[in-house]
N, C-alpha and C positions, 0 to 999 in steps of 0.2 A: 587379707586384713580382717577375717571374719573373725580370726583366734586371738585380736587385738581387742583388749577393752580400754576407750578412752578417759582414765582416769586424770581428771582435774583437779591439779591443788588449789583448796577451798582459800589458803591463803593467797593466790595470784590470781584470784576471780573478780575482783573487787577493784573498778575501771573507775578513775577520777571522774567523777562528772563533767561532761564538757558542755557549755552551752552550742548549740549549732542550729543548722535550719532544717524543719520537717522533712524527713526524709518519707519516700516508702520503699518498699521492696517489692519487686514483682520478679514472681518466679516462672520462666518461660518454660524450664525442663526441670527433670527432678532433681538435676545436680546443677543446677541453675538459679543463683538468686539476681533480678537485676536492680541496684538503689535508683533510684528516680527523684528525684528534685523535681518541687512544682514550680512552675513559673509565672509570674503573673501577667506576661501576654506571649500569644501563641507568634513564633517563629514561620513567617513564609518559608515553603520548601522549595517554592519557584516561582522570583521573580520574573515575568517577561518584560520588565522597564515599559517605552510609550514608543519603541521603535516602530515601524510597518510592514518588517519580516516578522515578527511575533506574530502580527493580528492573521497574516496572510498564512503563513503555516498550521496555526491554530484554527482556523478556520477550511481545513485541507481535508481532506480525504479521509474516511474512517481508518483504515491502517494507521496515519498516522497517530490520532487520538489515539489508539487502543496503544503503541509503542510507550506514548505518554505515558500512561495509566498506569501500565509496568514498570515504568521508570520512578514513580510515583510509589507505586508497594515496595519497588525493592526498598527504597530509599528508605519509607519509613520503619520497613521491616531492620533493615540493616541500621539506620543510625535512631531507631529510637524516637524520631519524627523531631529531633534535635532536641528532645527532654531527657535523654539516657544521660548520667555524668558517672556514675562507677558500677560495675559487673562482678559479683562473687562466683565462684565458680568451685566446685571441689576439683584437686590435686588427682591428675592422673598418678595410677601406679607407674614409677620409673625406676630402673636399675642405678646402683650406684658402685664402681667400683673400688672404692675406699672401703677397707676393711679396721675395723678397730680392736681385733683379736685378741691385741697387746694389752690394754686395758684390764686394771683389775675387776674387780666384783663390783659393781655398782649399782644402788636405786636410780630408777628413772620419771621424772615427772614432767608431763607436756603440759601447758595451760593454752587458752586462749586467750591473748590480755587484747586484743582488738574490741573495739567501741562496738557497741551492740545500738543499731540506728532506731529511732525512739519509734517510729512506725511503723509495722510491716503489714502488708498485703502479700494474699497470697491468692492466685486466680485460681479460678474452679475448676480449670485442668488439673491441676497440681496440689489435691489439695494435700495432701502428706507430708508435702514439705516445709520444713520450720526452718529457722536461724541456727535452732539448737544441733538440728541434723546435719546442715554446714559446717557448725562450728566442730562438730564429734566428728566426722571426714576428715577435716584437712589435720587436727590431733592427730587422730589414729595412723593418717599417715607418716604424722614423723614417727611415732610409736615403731610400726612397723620397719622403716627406715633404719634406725636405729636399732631396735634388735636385730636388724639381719646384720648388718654393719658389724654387731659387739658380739656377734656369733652367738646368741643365748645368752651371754656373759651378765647380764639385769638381773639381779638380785634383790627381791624389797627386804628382808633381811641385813643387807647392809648397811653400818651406818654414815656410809659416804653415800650421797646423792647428788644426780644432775637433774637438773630442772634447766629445761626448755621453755623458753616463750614465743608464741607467734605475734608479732608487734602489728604484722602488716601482711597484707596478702589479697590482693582485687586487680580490677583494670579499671583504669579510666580514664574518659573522651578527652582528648584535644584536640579539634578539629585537624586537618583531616584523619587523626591516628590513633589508634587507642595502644594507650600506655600501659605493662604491667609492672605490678609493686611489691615486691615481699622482704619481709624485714625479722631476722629470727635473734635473738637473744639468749644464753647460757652460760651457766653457773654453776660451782661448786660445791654442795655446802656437806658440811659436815656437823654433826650432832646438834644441829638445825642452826648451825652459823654458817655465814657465807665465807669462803676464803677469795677475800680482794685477786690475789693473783692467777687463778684461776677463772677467768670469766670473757667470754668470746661474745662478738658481736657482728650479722652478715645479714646483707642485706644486695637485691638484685634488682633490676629495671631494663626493662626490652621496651619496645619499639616498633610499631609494625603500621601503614599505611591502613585503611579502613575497609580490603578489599571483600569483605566474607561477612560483614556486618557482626553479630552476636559468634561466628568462630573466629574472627579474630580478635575479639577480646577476650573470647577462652583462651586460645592461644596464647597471646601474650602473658595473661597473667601466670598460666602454668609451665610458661617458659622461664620468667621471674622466679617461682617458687621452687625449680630442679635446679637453677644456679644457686641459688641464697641456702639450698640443703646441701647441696656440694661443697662449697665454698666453707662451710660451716664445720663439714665431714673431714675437710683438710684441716682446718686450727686446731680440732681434735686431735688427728693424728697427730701434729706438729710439736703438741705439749701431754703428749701420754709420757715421758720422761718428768716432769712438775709432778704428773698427777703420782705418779709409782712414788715417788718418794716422800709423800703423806705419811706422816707417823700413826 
């Protein structure tokens, strides 16, 4: 992906404003952004209710306190201490074997049209990492994607183009599971007009239990994003016969 430069058309940059709530972002690893939502009171991790097995076990033996404890960090390591609601993550490299050989000469343009979240933090581990550097990653991966797909066949010289859009692409919590979401868009255009009939639309969503805390919602989300580029890679293939007979 190094010999990929993620070029953004300047006109698909430009994201309706949405009113929403404060987000922030905290980035646990360098390919790691996590959105946080504050809340305005703090979530028990563990109830013990008014029973008299609580008071009597809690009151036991240091082993068992220390088992606590640990059950206690994973927890909030793993769920976030119940303030995590969505996880960005960059796109592992994956194979695809959908070829689009057939395809004529075409310009290609990936954007990012995902809402850009109004606050971000970034912890003192990590500090290199930006929104910006997210958002150039998961681009460059269709980039890359793509030209291997159209064999070289990307021409900017031509004056048929596709442009790409990433709509959607994260995980996020719902109790007990974290969900992944990616949603891609694409278009035709020619001598900077769209052709209506030419235009695909894919979009994926996995599933998975909360057993790995922060790898399973990498997971899932980059389970999401290798179907919704697949699925994407087939409507292509399916209408390379519309696209060839373009005057």
């Amino acid at each position: 992906m190094e010999d990929v430069v993620a070029f953004i058309d300047a006109r698909q940059q430009d994201v309706a404003e949405v009113k929403r709530p404060d987000a922030i972002i905290s980035f646990l690893k360098t390919d790691d952004l996590l959105l946080e939502r504050v809340r305005d009171e703090e979530q028990a991790l563990l109830e013990p209710g008014t029973g008299g097995r609580w008071r009597e076990m809690s009151s036991s033996s240091f082993p068992f306190r220390f088992v606590v404890g640990i059950v206690i960090v994973v927890a909030l390591w793993g769920c976030g201490a119940a303030t995590v609601t969505t996880w960005y993550t960059d796109p592992s490299k994956s194979d695809y074997p959908i070829r689009l050989t057939n395809w004529p000469a075409i310009a290609l343009t990936v954007a990012d049209r995902r809402a850009i979240p109004e606050k971000l933090f970034v912890r003192w581990i990590d500090p290199g990492v930006t929104w910006e550097k997210h958002s150039a990653a998961v681009v460059g991966e269709i980039q890359r994607v793509m030209l291997e797909a159209m064999g070289g066949r990307i021409s900017g010289d031509s004056p048929t183009e596709l442009r790409i859009a990433i709509l959607d692409y994260r995980a996020s919590w719902d109790s007990p599971n974290w969900l992944g979401f990616a949603a891609l868009e694409a278009s035709v255009w020619k001598s900077g007009a769209m052709l209506p009939s030419l235009s695909w639309k894919s979009s994926g969503q996995t599933k998975q239990w909360n057993w790995f805390g922060v790898d399973t919602a990498r997971g899932v989300a980059r389970d999401a994003f290798k179907t919704t580029v697949a699925d994407l890679l087939r409507q292509l293939y399916s209408d390379v016969g519309r696209l060839r007979s373009l005057k």
